[in-house]
N, C-alpha and C positions, 0 to 999 in steps of 0.2 A: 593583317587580315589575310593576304594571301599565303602565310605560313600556315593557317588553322584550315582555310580550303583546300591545301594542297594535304595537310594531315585529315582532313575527311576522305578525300580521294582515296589515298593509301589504304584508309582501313577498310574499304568497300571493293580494292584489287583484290582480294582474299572475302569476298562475304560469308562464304560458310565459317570457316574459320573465325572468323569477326561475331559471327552472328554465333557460336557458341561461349564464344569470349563473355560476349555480352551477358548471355542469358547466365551462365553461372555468375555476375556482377549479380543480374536482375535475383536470381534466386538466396543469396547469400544475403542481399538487400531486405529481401521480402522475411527470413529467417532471424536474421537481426531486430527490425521494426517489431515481428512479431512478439518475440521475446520481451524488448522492453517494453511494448505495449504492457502484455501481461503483465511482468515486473509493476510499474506504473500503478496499474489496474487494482494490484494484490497491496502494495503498500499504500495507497488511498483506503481500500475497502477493510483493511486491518487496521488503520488511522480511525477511519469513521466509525466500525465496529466495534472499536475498544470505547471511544468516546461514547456512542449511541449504548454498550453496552452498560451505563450506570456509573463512568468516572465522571462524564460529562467532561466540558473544557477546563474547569478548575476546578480544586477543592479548596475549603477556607475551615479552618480547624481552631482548636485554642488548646493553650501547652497545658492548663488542668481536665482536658478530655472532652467537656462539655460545654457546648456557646450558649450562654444565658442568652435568657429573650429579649433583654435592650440589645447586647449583642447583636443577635439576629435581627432583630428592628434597623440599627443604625447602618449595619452592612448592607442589610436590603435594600434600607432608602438609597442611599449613596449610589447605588446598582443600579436601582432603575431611571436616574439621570442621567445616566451613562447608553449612547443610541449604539452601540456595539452588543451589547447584553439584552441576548432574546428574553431569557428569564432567567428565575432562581428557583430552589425547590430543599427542603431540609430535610436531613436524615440521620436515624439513629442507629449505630449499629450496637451488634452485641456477639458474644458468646454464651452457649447456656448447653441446657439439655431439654430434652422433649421427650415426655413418657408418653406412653397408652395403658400402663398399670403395671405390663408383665417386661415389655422392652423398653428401656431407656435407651438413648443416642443422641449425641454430641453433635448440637447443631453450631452453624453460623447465621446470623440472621439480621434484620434491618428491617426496619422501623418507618413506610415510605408516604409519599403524597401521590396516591397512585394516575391522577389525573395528570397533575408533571412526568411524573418518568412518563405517562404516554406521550407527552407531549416531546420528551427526550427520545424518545426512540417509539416507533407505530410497532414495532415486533417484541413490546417488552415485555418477559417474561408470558410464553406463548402457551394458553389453558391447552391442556390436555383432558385435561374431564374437570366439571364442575362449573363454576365462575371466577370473577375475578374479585379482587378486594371491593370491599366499600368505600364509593368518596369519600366518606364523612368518618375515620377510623372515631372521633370521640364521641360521638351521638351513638352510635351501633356497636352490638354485642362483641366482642371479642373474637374477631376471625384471623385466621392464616392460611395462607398457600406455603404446599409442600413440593419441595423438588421430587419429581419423579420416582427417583432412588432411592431418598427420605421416605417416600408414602412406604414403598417397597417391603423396605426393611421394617416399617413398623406395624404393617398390613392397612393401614389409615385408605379411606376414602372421603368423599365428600359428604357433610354433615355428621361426621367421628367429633367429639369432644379430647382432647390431650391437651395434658397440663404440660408450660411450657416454664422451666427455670432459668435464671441467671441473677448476675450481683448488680448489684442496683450503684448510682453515682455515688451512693453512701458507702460500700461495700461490704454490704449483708446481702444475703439471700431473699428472693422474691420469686412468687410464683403466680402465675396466671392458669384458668382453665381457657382454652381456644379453640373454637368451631371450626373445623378443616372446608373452606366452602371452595376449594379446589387444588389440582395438581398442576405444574408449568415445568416447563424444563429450557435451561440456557442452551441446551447443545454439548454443554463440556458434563458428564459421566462425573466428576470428580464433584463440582458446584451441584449437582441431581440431588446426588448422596448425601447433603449435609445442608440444603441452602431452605429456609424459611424467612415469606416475608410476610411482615404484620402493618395494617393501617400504624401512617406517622402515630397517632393517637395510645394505640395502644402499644407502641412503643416505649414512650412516654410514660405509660405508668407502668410497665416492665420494669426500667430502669429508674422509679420513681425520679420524676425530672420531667422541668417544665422546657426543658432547652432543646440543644440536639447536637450529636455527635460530629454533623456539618454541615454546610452549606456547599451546595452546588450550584454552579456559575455555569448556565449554557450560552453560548455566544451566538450570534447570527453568520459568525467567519471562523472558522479554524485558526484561518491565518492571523488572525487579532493577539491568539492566544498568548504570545509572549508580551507583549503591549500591555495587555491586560494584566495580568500576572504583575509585572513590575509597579504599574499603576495600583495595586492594590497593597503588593509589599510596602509602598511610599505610606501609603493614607492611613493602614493597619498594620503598623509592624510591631505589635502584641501577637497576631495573632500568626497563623502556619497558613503558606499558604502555595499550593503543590498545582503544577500544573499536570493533565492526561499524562507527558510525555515522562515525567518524573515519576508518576502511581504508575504505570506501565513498560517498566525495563526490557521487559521482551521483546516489547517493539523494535526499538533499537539493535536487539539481537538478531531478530525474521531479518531486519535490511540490511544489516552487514551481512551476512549468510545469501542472502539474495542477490545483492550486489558483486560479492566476490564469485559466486555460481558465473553470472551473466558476464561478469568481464571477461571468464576466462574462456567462454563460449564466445563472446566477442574477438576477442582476441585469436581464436581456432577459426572464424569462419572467414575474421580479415585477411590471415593467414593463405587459406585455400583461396579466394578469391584474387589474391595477387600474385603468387604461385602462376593464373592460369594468364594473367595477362604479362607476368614476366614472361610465359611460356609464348604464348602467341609470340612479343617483341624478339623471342630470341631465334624463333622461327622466320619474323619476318626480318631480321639483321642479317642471318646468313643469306636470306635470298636477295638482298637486296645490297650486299657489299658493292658491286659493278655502280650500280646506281649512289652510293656514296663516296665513290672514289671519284667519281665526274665533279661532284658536289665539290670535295674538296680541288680538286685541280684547277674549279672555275674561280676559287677564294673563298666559297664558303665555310666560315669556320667550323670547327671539330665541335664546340660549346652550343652553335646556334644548328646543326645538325641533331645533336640532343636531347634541342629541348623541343627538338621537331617531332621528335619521338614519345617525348613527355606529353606534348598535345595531344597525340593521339591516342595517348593511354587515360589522359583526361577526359576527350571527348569519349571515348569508348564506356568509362565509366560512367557521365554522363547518362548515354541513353542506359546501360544497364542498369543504374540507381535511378533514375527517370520511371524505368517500369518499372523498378521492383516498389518504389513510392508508390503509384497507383495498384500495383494489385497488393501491396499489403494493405492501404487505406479500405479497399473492396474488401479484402477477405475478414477483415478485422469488423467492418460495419457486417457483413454475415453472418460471424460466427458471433455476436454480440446481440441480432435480430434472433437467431435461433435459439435461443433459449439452452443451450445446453448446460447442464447441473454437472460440478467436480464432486469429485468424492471427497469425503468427511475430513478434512486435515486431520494431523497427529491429537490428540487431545479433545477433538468433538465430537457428535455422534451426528452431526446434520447438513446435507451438502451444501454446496453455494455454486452459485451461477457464475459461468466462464464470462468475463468481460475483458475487452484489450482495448487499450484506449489508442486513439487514434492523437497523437499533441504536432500541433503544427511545428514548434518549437525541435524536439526532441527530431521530424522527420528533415526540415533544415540540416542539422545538425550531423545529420547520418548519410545526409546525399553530400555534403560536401567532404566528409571523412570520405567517402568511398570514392568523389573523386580524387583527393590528393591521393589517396590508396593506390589507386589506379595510374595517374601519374609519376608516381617514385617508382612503382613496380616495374612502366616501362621506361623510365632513366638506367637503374642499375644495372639491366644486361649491356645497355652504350657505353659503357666502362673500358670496353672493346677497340671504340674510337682512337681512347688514347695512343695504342698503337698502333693502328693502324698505319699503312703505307701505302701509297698514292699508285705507285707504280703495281703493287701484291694486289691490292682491290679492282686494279683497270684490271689483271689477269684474270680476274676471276670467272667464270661460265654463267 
């Protein structure tokens, strides 16, 4: 105990100097936190976005394309005895075309239960003019929502009639006429330009077929999903069965890309931050040779003088990562309260709100890096001790 109060002392004989020490710890601290907040922040809301976005947590497929309705029965039963599994929701996809008489264009499209997907995401597929689907796509006339860019390109509005083609489970051609009862747009320009979705129902008779091209498994936990997943491979291993993270590869690409930005920014700002407290140790080692030569001539050793030194560079990180914790936890709850909107990533057209998360976990984590930081930083100018001599350091001024 009286080595760590006598290494308090010392770093308060210099407080300016100490007190800048600190605050480049405190700001380097607060710079880091911030960083991975956001990091954090961006890979949850790209997690959630993709999920929320219509992969949901699982997909459940079958290797001839289409799930018959025992199928679909049995899996569903099974699902909802299972207290992990929020719901389920069936869909049918397709490729086709879509006229107005004079333009054809080469749609993507899907066949949905539009009451689930809200239930799957409150922002899904967001009107821009018109309305939304019909619950009931089999009771009611034949309607579609057009992506933005779709309407666009074919001059469609709301209450327009265009026949819509593709090949059916059989694989012949089939055609429907369909009432445009509005426009939506995902955010991504490219899904705008080509994306139509029709009530589950008239999906269905699109594709003549009483089934559906899948099922969707939303979970009440993210974190289930691999449990899940396996648990399903076990019980149904007929059928295909894909988790979020498998349907969305890019994911994977943003975090490695994200990851290696932030390490290397990490890595630059630990850098500058121990630089400054090697700087300060090797300022306070020359001035204080006369006072380590008594040290050693009294028996104290060269090792336990060093790590006297190492305390001091601990505590000093200490308080610098002490406040840089608290004002990143403030600025982070701030800039999270105010509402500020990012601009459009690469491939969207619609911003998204700034959030940095604040993880008890992750700021542990970072206060004890910065003190061992700070600690090794000031051992290796002591390197000096080694040679030192008893009689050179009593000479010194």
């Amino acid at each position: 105990m009286k080595w760590v109060q006598m290494s308090w002392r010392n770093i308060w004989r210099h407080t300016r100097r100490s007190f800048l020490s600190a605050s480049i710890l405190a700001f380097g601290t607060i710079a880091l936190l911030t960083a991975i907040g956001f990091m954090l922040a961006s890979f949850n809301g790209l997690r959630e976005a993709t999920i929320r976005g219509g992969l949901g947590h699982i997909q459940v497929s079958a290797p001839d394309k289409v799930l018959q309705p025992n199928d679909l029965r049995e899996i569903s039963e099974k699902l909802k005895r299972e207290n992990r599994v929020r719901f389920t929701m069936q869909r049918v996809v397709f490729e086709g075309l879509i006229s107005n008489g004079p333009n054809t264009v080469a749609v993507i499209g899907s066949g949905i239960e539009p009451e689930q997907e809200t239930r799957l995401s409150g922002g899904f597929a967001p009107i821009v003019a018109g309305s939304g689907l019909p619950a009931d796509g089999k009771n009611a006339s034949p309607s579609a929502l057009l992506g933005i860019g779709l309407a666009a390109k074919l001059g469609a509005k709301p209450g327009d009639s265009l026949t819509l083609l593709a090949t059916t489970v059989q694989g012949v051609l089939n055609a429907i006429d369909v009432e445009i009862v509005g426009t939506f747009t995902t955010g991504v320009p490219e899904l705008d330009a080509r994306q139509v979705l029709l009530p589950f129902g008239t999906g269905q008779s699109l594709l003549n077929t009483q089934g559906a091209s899948r099922l969707i498994v939303v979970l009440k936990d993210t974190e289930n999903t691999p449990v899940m997943a396996a648990w399903l491979r076990g019980v149904f291993p007929n059928f295909k069965v894909a988790t979020w993270h498998e349907l969305a590869p890019y994911y994977e690409q943003v975090v490695t890309l994200y990851k290696n930005i932030f390490t290397v920014l990490g890595i630059i700002l630990l850098l500058v931050v121990s630089m400054s407290v090697t700087n300060t140790m090797l300022m306070a080692i020359s001035e204080r040779l006369r006072e380590m030569g008594t040290m050693l001539a009294l028996g104290i050793s060269r090792w336990r003088i060093r790590v006297n030194f190492a305390i001091e560079g601990a505590i000093m990180g200490g308080l610098g990562g002490a406040t840089g914790l608290i004002a990143a936890a403030a600025i982070a709850t701030l800039m999270n309260f105010a509402g500020i909107q990012m601009p459009p990533p690469p491939g969207r057209s619609s911003p998204y709100p700034l959030v940095i998360f604040v993880d008890p976990y992750t700021y542990a984590i970072m206060f004890a890096i910065i003190i061992v930081a700070a600690a090794l930083a000031a051992w290796l100018p002591t390197r000096r001790l080694a040679r030192l001599e008893i009689v050179e350091a009593l000479r010194q001024n």
